[in-house]
C-alpha positions in Angstrom: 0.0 0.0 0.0 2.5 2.4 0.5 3.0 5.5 -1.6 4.5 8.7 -0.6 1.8 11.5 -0.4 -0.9 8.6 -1.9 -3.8 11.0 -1.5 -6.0 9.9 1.5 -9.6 10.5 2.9 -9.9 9.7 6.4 -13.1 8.7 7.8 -14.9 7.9 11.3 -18.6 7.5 12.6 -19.0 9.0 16.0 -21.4 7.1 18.0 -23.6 7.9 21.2 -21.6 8.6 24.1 -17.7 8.3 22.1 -16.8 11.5 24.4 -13.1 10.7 22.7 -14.7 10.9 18.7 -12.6 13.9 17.6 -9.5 13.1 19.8 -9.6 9.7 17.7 -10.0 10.8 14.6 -6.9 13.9 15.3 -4.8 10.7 16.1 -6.1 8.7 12.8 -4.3 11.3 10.9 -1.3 11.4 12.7 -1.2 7.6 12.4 -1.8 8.2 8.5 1.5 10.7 8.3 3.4 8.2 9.6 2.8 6.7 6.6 3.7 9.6 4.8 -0.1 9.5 3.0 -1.9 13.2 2.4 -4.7 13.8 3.7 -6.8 15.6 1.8 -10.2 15.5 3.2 -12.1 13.8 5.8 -15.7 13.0 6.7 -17.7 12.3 9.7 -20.9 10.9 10.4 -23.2 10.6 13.8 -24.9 7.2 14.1 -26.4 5.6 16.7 -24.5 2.1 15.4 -23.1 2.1 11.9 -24.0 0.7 8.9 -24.1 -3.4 8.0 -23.3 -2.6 4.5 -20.5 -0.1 3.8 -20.4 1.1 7.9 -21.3 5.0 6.9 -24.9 5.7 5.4 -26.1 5.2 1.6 -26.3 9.0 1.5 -22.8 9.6 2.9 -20.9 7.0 0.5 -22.1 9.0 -2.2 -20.8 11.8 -0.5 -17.6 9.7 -0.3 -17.9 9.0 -3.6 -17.7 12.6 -5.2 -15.1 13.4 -2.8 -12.6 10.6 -3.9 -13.5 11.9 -7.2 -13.2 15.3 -6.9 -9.6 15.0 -4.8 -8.4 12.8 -6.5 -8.2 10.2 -3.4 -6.9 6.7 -3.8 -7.3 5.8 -0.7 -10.0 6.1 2.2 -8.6 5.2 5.6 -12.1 4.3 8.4 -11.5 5.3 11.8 -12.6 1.9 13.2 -12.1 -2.0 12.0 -14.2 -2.8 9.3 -15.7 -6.2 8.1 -14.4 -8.2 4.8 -18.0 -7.4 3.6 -18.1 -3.7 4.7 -14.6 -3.2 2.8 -16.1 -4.8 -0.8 -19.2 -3.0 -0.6 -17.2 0.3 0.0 -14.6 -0.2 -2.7 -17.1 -1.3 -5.3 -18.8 1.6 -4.5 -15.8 4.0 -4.8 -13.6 2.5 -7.1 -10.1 3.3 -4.6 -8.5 0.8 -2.0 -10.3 1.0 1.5 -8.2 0.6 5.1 -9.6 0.4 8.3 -7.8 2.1 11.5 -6.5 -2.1 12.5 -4.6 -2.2 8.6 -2.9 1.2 9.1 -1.6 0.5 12.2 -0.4 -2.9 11.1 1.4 -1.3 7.8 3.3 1.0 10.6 4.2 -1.5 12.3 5.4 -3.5 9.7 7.6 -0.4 8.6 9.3 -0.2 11.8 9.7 -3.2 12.6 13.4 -4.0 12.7 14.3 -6.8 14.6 13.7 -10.8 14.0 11.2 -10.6 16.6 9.4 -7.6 15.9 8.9 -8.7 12.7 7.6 -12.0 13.6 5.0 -10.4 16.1 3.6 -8.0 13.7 3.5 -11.4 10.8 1.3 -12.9 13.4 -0.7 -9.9 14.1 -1.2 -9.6 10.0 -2.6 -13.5 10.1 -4.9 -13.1 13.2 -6.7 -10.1 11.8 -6.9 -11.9 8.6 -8.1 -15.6 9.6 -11.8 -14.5 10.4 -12.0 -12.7 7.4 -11.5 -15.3 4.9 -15.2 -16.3 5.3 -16.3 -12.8 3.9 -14.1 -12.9 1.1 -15.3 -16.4 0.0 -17.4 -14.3 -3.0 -13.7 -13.7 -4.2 -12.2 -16.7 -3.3 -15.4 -18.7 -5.3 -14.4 -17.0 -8.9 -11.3 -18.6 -8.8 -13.0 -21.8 -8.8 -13.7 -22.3 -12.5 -16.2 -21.2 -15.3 -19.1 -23.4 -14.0 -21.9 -21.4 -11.9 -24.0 -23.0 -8.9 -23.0 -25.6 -6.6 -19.9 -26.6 -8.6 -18.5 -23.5 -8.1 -19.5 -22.7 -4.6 -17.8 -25.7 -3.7 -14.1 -24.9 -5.6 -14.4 -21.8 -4.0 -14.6 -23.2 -0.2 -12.0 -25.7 -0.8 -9.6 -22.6 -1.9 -10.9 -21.3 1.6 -9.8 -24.0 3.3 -6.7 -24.1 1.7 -5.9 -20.7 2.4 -7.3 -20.9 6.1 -4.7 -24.2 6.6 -1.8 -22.4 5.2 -2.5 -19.6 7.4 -2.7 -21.9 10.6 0.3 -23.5 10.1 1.9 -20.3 9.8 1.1 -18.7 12.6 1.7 -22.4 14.3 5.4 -21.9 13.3 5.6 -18.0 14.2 4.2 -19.2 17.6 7.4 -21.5 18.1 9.5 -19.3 16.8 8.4 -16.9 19.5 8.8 -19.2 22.1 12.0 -19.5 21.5 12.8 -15.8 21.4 10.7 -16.0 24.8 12.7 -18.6 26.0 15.9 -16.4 25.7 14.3 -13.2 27.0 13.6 -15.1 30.0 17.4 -16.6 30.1 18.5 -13.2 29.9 16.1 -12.1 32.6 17.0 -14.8 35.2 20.9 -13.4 34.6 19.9 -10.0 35.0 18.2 -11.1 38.3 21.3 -12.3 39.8 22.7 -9.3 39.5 20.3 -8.3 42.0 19.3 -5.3 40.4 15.7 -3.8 40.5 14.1 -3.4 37.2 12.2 -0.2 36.1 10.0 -0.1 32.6 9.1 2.7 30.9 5.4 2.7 29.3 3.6 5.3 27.9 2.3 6.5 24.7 3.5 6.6 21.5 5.8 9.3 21.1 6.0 10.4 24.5 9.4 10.3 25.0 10.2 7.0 26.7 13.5 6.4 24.3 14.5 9.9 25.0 14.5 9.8 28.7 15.9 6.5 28.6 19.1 7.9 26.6 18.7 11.1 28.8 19.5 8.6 32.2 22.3 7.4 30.3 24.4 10.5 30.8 26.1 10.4 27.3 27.4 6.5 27.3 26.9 6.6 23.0 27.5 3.0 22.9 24.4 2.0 25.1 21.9 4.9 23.6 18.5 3.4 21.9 16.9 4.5 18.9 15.2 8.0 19.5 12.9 9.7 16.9 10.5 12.3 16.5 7.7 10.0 15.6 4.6 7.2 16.2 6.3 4.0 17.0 10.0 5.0 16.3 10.7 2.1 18.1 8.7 -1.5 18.7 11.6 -3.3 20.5 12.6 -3.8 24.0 15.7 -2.3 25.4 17.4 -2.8 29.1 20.3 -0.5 30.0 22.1 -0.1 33.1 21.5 3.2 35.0 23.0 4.3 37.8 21.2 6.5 40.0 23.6 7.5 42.4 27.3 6.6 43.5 25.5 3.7 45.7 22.4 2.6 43.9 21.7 1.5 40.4 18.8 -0.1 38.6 18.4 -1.7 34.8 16.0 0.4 32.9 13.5 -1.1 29.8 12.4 0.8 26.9 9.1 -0.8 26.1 6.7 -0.5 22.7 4.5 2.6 23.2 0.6 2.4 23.0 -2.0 4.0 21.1 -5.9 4.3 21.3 -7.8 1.7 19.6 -4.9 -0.8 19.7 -5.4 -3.6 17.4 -6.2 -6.8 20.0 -4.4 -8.9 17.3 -1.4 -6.7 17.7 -1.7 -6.9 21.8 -1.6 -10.3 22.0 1.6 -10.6 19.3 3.8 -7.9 21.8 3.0 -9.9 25.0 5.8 -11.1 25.6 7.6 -7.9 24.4 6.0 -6.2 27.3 7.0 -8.8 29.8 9.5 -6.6 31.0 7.1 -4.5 32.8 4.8 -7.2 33.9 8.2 -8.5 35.9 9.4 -4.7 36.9 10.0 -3.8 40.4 8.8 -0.2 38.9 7.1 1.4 36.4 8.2 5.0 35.0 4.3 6.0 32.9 5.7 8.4 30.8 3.4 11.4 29.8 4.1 14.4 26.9 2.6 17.1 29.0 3.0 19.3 26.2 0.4 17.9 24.4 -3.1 18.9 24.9 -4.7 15.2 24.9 -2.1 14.0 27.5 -4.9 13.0 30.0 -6.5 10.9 27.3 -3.0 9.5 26.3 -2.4 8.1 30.0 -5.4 6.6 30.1 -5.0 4.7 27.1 -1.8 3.5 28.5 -3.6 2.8 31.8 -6.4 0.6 30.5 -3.8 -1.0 28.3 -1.5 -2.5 31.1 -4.9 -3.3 33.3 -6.2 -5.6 29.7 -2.7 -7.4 29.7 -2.7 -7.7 33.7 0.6 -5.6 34.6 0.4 -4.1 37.5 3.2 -3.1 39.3 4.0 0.5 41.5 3.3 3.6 39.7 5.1 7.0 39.3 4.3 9.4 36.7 6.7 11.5 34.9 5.3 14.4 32.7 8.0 14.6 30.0 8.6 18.0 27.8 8.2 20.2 30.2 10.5 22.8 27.8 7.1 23.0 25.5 5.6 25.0 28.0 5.7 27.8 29.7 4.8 26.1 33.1 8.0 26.3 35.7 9.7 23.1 35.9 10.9 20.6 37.2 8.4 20.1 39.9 7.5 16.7 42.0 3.9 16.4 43.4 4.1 12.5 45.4 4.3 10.2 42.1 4.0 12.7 39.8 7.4 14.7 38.4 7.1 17.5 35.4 10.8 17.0 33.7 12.0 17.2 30.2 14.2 14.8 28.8 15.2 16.9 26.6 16.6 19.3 28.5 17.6 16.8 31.4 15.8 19.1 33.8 14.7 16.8 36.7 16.6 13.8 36.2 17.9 13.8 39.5 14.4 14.1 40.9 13.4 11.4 39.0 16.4 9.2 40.1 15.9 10.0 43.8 11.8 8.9 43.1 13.3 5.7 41.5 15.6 5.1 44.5 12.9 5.7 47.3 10.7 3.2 45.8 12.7 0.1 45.0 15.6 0.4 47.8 13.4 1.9 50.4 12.1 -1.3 51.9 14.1 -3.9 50.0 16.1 -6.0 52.4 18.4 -9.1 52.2 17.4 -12.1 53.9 18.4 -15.9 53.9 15.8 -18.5 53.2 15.8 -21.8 53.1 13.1 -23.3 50.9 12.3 -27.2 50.8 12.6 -28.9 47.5 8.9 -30.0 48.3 7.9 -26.2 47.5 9.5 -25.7 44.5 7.1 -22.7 43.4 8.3 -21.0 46.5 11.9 -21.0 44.9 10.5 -20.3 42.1 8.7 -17.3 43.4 11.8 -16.0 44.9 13.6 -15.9 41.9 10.4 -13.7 39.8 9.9 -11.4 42.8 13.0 -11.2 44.5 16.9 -9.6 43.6 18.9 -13.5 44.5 22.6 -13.2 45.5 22.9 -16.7 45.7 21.3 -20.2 45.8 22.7 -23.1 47.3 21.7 -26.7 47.3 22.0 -28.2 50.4 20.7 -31.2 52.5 17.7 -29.6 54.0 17.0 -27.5 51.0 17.7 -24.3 48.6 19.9 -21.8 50.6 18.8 -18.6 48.9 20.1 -15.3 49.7 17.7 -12.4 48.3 17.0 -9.1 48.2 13.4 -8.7 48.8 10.3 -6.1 49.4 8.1 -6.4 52.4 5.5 -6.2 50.4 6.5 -9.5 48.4 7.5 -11.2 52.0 4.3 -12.6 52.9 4.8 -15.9 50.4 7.6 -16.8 52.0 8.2 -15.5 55.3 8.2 -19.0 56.7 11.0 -19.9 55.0 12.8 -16.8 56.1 15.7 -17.9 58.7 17.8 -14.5 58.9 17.9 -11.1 57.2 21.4 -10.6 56.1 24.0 -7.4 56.4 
């Protein structure tokens, strides 16, 4: 699909009670520049559900219609995820390739995805949204069963469907293993970083909100370990951990996660899951915020909503980035809330001494010694706790850990000694 400046009508039905209709349809054309499409027009409707048939009304796909015509449009981008039958009526009617808000945001992240397992994830997410649809392209699928009409025909045309739906299982069968292997190895590296016993702080937020940039920010000007920062919707769809040192005494491993947007594809959730382990396994999470822009309230609680549908939930604190935007004096901390600017690295150390408070503040070393009976309490030591070392002995694992009171409670029967 993609075409530099491919002239582009965007499109969205606002129904009863979508209080966030013109905030999602501002963020549809940002999502279509970073395509580089032009937007030349765009058209709204209010519907109290939208229409079976081509989604918009009859009279407003005429209106469509004469504006593809008149524009010069090749393209019409719809606000919302559209169904196989929805998309043949519409570009039967107009005549110009039709994308719904789910393909656009796949095509992105098909662009920018760089690494093996980026591009595997967005390959699956491609698949998923495509397996249900087969069925409402089985019309198209049926021509290419042969000259013959009636039965004979239907039925060429739903063995090609089945064809096409088993090639498309087995693929995402093997994309699935592949994964697990790539999980498998993320996990590897995790348990190593554990022994360390260094707390682990993601950074989530929306697209674009600076996450990269404050990440390289904390860095303090170590080139060789900076991430990829850009200017841009989804500059970056891979995770990154970096050692950052807070102060002389205390340092913690930070990780860049994939940024989120409204209206995220469910297909393209599920694909990054095990991207954004990282923060379901974080001691801390840093919910960055571009204060600067106007919708920031409706950007954190996309983000929020997002990490409560994969089931992360870990402590809080919330930095407001690009401060330098406005005219508002910074930097400023409010309990979990800091106004800093990466840019400028204006409240870093406020943010470092936040960091510090919440994942060294209670954490204490203790010796336990776990039974090999209860091997998911060893095992729950090494998820939730910062492990020194682990011993087999006679009368069990000897594991020496860095722990949170708050993550005590599992195994405090097991605890023999807290360590200097």
């Amino acid at each position: 699909m993609r075409q530099t400046t491919q002239p582009t009508i965007i499109v969205g039905v606002e129904l009863q009670k979508d209080t966030d209709f013109h905030y999602s349809m501002e963020e549809l054309n940002n999502l279509a520049d970073a395509l580089d499409l032009q937007v030349v027009g765009q058209l709204t409707q209010k519907l109290p559900v939208p229409n079976q048939a081509t989604y918009i009304g009859a009279g407003k796909a005429s209106e469509l219609s004469m504006m593809c015509e008149s524009l010069g449009a090749t393209l019409v981008v719809f606000n919302d995820e559209l169904s196989p039958s929805q998309i043949r009526n519409l570009e039967k009617l107009l005549e110009v390739t039709v994308y719904d808000r789910t393909m656009l945001i796949l095509d992105i992240f098909g662009e920018r995805a760089k690494t093996k397992e980026a591009q595997l994830q967005v390959e699956m997410a491609r698949l998923r949204y495509l397996l249900p649809r087969l069925v409402g392209m089985r019309a198209s699928l049926s021509r290419q069963g042969g000259s013959g009409t009636g039965l004979a025909n239907r039925g060429a045309g739903e063995t090609k469907l089945e064809l096409d739906r088993r090639k498309i299982e087995a693929r995402i069968h093997a994309l699935e293993k592949d994964l697990e292997e790539i999980v498998k190895r993320r996990e590897l590296q995790r348990k190593r970083r554990k022994k360390q016993a260094l707390p682990v702080v993601a950074l989530v937020g929306y697209t674009n909100a600076g996450k990269s940039s404050l990440m390289n920010a904390m860095l303090d000007n170590a080139e060789e370990k900076r991430v990829f920062e850009k200017d841009m919707l989804f500059a970056t769809l891979d995770t990154s951990v970096r050692k950052v040192e807070l102060d002389k005494n205390h340092s913690v491993l930070l990780a860049d996660t994939v940024g989120f947007v409204s209206k995220l594809p469910t297909h393209l959730v599920k694909a990054f899951r095990s991207t954004l382990e990282e923060a379901r396994e974080a001691d801390l999470l840093l919910h960055v915020v571009d204060y600067s822009n106007e919708r920031h309230r409706e950007m954190a609680k996309t983000t929020n909503e997002t990490l409560q549908a994969m089931e992360i939930d870990r402590p809080m604190i919330y930095v407001y980035n690009k401060m330098d935007r406005l005219k508002e004096a910074f930097p400023q901390a409010h309990g979990d809330e800091l106004f800093i600017s990466a840019k400028t690295k204006q409240g870093l150390d406020l943010l470092a001494q936040k960091i510090a408070s919440y994942v060294f503040q209670d954490l204490e070393k203790h010796l336990f010694i776990v039974p090999y009976r209860d091997g998911e309490a060893a095992a729950y030591l090494n998820n939730h706790a910062h492990v020194h070392t682990q011993r087999a002995e006679e009368d069990g694992w000897h594991i020496v850990a860095d722990l949170h009171e708050r993550d005590l409670k599992r195994v405090e029967s097991y605890c023999v000694s807290k360590e200097q």
